[in-house]
N, CA, C and O atoms as a Tripos MOL2 file, in Angstrom:
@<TRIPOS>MOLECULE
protein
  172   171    43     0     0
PROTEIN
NO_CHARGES

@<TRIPOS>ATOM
      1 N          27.7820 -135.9890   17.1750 N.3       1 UNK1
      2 CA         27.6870 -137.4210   17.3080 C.3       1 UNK1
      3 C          26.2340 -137.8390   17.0900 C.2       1 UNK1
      4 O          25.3470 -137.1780   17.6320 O.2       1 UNK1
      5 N          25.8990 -139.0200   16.2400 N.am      2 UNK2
      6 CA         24.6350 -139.1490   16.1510 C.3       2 UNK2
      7 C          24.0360 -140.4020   16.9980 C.2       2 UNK2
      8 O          24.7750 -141.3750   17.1530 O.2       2 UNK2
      9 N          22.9030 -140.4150   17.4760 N.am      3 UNK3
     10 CA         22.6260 -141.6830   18.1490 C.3       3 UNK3
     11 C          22.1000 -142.7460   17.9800 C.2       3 UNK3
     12 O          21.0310 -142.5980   17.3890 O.2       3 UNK3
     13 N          22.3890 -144.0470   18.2740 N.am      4 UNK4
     14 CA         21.8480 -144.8780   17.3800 C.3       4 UNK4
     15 C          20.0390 -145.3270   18.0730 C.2       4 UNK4
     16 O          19.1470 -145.9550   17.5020 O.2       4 UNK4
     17 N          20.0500 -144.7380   19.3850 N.am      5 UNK5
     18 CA         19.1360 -144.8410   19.3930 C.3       5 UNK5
     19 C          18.0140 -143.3600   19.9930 C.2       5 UNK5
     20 O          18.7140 -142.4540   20.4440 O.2       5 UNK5
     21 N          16.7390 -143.1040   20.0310 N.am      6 UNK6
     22 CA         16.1390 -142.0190   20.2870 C.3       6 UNK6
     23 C          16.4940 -141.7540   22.0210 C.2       6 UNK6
     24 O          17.0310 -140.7240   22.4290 O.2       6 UNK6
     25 N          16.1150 -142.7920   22.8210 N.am      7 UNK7
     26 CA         16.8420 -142.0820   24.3780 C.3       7 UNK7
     27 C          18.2110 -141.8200   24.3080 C.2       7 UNK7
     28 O          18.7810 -141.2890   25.2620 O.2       7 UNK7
     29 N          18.9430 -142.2040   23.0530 N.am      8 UNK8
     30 CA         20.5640 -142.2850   23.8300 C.3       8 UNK8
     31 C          20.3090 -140.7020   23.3020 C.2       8 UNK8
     32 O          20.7790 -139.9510   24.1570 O.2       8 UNK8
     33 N          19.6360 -139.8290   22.0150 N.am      9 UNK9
     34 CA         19.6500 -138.3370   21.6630 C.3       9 UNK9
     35 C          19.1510 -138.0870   23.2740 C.2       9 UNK9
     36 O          19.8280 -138.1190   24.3020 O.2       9 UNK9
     37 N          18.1910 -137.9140   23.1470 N.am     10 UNK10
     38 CA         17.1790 -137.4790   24.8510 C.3      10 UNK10
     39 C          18.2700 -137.2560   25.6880 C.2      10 UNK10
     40 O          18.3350 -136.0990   26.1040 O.2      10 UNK10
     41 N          19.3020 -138.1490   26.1270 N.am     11 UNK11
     42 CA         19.9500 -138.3400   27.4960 C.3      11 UNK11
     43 C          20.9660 -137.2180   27.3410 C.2      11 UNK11
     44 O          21.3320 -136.3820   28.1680 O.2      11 UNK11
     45 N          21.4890 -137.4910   25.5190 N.am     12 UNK12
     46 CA         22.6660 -136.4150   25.5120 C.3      12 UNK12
     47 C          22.6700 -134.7690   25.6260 C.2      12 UNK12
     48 O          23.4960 -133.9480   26.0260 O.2      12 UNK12
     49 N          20.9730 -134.6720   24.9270 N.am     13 UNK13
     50 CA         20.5350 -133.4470   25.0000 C.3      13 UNK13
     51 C          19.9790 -132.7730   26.6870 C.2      13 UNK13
     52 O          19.2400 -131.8240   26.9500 O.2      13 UNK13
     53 N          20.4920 -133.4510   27.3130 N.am     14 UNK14
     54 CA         20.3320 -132.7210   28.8180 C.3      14 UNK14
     55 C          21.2170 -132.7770   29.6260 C.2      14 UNK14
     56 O          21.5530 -133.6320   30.4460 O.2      14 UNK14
     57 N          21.8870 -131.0270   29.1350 N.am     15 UNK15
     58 CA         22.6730 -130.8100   29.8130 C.3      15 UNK15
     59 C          23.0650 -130.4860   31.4710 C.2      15 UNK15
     60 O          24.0560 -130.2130   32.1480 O.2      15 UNK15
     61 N          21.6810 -130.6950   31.6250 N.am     16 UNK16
     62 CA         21.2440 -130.4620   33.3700 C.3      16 UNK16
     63 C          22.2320 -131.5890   33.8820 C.2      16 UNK16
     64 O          23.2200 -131.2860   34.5510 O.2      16 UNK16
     65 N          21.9500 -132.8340   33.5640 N.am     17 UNK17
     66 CA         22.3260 -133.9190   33.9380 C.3      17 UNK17
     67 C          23.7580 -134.2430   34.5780 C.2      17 UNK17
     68 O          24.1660 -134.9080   35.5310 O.2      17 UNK17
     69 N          24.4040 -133.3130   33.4210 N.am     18 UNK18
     70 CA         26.3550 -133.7580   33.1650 C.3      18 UNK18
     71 C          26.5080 -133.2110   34.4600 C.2      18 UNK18
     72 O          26.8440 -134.3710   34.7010 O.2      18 UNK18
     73 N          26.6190 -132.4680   35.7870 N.am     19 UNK19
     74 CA         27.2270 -132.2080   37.1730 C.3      19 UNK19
     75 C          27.1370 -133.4580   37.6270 C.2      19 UNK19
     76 O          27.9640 -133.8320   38.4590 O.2      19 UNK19
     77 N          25.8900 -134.5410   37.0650 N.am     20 UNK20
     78 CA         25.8060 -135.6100   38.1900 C.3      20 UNK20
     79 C          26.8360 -136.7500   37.6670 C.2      20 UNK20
     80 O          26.9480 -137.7910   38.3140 O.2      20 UNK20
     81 N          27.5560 -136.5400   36.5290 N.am     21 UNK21
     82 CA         29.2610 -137.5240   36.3770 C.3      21 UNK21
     83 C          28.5970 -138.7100   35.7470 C.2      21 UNK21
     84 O          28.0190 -138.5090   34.6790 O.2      21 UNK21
     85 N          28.5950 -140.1000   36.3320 N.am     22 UNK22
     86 CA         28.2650 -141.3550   36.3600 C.3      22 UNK22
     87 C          26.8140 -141.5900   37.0220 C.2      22 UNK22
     88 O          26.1400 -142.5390   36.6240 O.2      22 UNK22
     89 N          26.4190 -140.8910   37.8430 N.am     23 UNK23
     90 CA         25.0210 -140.9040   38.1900 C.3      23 UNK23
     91 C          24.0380 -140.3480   37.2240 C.2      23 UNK23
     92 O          22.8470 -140.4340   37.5240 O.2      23 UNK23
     93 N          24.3920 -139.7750   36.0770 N.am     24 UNK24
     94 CA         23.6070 -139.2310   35.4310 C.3      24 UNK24
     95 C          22.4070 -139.9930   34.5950 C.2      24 UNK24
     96 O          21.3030 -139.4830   34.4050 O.2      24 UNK24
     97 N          22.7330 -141.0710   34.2070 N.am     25 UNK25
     98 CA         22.2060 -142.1440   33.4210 C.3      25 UNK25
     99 C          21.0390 -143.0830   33.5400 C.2      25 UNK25
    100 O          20.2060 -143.5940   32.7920 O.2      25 UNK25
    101 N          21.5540 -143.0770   35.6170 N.am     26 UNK26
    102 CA         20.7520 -143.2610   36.8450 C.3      26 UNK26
    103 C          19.6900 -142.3540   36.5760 C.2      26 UNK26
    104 O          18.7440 -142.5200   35.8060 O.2      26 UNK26
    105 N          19.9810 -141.2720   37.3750 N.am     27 UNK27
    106 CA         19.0050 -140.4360   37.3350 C.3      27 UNK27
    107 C          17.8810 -140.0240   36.2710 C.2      27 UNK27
    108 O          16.7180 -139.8570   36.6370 O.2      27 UNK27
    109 N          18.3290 -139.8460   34.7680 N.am     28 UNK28
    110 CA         17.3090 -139.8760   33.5870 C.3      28 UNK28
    111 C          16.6590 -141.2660   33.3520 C.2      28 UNK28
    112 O          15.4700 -141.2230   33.0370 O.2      28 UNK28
    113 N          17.1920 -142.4050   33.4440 N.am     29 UNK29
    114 CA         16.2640 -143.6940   33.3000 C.3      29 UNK29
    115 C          15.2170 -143.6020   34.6960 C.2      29 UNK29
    116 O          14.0770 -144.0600   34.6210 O.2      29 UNK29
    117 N          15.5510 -143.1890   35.5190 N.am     30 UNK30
    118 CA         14.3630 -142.9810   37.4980 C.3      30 UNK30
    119 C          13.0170 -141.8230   36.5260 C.2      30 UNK30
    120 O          11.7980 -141.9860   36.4640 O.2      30 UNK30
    121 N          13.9430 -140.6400   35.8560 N.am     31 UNK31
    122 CA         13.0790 -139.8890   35.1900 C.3      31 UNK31
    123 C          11.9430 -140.1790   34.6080 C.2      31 UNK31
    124 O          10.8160 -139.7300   34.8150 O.2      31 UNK31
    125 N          12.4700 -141.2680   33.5770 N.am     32 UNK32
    126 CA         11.7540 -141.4320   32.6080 C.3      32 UNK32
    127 C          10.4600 -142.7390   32.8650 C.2      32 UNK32
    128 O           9.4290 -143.0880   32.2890 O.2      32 UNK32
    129 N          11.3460 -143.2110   34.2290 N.am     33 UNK33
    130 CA         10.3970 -144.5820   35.0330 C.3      33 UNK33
    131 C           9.2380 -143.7260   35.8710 C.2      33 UNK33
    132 O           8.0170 -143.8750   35.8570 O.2      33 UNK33
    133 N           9.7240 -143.1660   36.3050 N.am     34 UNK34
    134 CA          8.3840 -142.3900   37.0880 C.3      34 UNK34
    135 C           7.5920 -141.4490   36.2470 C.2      34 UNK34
    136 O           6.6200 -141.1500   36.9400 O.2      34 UNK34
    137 N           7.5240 -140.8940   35.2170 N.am     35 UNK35
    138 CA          6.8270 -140.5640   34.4220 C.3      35 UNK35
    139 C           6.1330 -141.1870   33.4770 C.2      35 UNK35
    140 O           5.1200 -140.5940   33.1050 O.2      35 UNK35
    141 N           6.4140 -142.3660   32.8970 N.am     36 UNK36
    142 CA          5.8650 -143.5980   32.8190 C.3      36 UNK36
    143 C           4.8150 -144.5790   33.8740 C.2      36 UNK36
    144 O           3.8980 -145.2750   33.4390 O.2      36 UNK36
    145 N           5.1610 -144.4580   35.2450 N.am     37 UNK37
    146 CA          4.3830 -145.0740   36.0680 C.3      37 UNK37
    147 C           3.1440 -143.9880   36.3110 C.2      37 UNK37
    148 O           2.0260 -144.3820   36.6430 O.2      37 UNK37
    149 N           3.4560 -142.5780   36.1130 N.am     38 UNK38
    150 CA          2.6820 -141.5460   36.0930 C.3      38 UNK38
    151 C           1.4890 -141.9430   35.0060 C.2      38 UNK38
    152 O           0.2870 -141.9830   35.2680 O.2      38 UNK38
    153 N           1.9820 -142.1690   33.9860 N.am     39 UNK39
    154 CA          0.8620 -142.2810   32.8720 C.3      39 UNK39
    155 C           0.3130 -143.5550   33.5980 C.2      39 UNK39
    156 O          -0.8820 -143.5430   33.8900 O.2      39 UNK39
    157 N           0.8250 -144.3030   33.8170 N.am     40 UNK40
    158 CA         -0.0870 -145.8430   34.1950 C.3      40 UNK40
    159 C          -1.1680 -145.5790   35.2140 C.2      40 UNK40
    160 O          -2.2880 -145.9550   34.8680 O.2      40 UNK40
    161 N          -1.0660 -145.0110   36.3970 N.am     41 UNK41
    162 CA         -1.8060 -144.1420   36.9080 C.3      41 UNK41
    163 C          -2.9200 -143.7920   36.5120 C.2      41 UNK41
    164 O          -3.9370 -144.0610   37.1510 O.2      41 UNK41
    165 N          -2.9310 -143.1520   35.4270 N.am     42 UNK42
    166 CA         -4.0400 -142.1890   34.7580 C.3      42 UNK42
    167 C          -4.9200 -143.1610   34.4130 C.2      42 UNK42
    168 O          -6.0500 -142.8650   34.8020 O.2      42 UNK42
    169 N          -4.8550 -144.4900   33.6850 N.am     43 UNK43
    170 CA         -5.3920 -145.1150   33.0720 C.3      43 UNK43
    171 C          -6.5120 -145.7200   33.4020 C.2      43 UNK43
    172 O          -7.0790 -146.4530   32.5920 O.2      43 UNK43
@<TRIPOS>BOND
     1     1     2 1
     2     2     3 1
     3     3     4 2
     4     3     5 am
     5     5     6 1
     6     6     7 1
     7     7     8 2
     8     7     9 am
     9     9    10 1
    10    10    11 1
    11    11    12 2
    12    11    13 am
    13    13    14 1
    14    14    15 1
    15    15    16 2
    16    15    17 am
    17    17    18 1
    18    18    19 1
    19    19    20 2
    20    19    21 am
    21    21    22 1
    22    22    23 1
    23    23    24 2
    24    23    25 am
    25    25    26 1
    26    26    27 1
    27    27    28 2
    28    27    29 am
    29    29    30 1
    30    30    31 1
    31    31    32 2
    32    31    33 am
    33    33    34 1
    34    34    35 1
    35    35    36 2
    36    35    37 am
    37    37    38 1
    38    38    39 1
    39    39    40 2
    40    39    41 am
    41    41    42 1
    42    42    43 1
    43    43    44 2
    44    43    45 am
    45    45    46 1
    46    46    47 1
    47    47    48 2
    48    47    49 am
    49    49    50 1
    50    50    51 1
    51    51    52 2
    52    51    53 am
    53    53    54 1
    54    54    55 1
    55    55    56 2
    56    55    57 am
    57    57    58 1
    58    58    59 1
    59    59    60 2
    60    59    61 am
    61    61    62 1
    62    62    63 1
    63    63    64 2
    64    63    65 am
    65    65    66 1
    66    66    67 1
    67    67    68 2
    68    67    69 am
    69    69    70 1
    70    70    71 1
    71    71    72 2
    72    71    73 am
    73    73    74 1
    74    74    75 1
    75    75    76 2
    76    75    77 am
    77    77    78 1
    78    78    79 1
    79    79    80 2
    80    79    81 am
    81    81    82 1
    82    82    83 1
    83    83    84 2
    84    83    85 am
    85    85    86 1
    86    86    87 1
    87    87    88 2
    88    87    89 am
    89    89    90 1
    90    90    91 1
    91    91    92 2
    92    91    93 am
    93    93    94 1
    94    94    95 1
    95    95    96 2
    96    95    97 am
    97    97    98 1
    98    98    99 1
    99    99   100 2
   100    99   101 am
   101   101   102 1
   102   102   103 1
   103   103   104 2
   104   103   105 am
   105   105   106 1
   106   106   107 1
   107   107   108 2
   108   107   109 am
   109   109   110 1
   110   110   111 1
   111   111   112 2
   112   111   113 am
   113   113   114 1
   114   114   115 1
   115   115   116 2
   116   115   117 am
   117   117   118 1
   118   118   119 1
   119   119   120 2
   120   119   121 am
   121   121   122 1
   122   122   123 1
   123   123   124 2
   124   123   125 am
   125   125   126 1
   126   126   127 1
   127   127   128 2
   128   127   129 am
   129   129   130 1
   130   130   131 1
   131   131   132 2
   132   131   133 am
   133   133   134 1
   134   134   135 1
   135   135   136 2
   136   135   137 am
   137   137   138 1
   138   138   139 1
   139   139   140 2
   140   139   141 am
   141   141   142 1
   142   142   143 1
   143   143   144 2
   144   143   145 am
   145   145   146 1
   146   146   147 1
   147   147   148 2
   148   147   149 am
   149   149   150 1
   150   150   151 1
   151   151   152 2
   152   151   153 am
   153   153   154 1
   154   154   155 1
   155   155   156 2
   156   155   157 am
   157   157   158 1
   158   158   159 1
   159   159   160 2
   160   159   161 am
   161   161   162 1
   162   162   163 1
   163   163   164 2
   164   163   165 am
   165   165   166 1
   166   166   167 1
   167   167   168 2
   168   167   169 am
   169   169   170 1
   170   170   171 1
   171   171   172 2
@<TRIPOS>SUBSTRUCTURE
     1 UNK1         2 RESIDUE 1 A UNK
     2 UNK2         6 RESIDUE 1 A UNK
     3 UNK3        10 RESIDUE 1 A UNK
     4 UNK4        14 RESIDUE 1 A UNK
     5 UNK5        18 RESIDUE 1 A UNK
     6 UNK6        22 RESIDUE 1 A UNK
     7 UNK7        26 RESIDUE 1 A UNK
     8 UNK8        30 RESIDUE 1 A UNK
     9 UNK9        34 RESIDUE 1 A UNK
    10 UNK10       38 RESIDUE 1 A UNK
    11 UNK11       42 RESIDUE 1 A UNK
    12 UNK12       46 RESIDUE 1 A UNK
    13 UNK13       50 RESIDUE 1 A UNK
    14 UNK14       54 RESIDUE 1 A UNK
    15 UNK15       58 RESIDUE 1 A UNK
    16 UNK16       62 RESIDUE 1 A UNK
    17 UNK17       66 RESIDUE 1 A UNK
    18 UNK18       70 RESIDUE 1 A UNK
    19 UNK19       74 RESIDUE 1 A UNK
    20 UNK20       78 RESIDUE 1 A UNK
    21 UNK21       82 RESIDUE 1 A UNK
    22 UNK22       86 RESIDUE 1 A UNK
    23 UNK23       90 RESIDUE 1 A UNK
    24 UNK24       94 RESIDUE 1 A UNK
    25 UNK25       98 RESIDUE 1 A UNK
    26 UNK26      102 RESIDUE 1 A UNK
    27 UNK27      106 RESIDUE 1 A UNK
    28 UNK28      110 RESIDUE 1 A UNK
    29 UNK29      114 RESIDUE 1 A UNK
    30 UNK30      118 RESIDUE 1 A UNK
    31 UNK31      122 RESIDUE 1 A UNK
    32 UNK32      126 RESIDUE 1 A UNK
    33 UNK33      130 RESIDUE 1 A UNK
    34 UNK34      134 RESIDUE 1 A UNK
    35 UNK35      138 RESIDUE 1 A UNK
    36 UNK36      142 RESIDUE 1 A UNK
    37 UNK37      146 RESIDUE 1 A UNK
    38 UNK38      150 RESIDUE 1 A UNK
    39 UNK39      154 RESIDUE 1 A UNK
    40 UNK40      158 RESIDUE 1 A UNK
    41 UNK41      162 RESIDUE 1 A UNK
    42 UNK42      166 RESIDUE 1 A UNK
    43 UNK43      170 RESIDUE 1 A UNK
């Protein structure tokens, strides 16, 4: 399946994620927010 966008590849390619069902989507966007607030940090 291809994605139409670059996070929707990212999200699919982690398979860690799939145990968490419907929370999963949750959890990688918290990911990707706190690693982001991480860089802001630095600045």
């Amino acid at each position: 399946m291809t994605s139409e966008y670059s996070f929707q590849a990212a999200f699919e390619a982690r398979d860690d994620l799939k145990v968490y069902g419907s929370n999963a989507l949750m959890l990688f966007a918290l990911e990707i927010l706190t690693i982001f607030m991480l860089l802001l940090r630095k600045l």
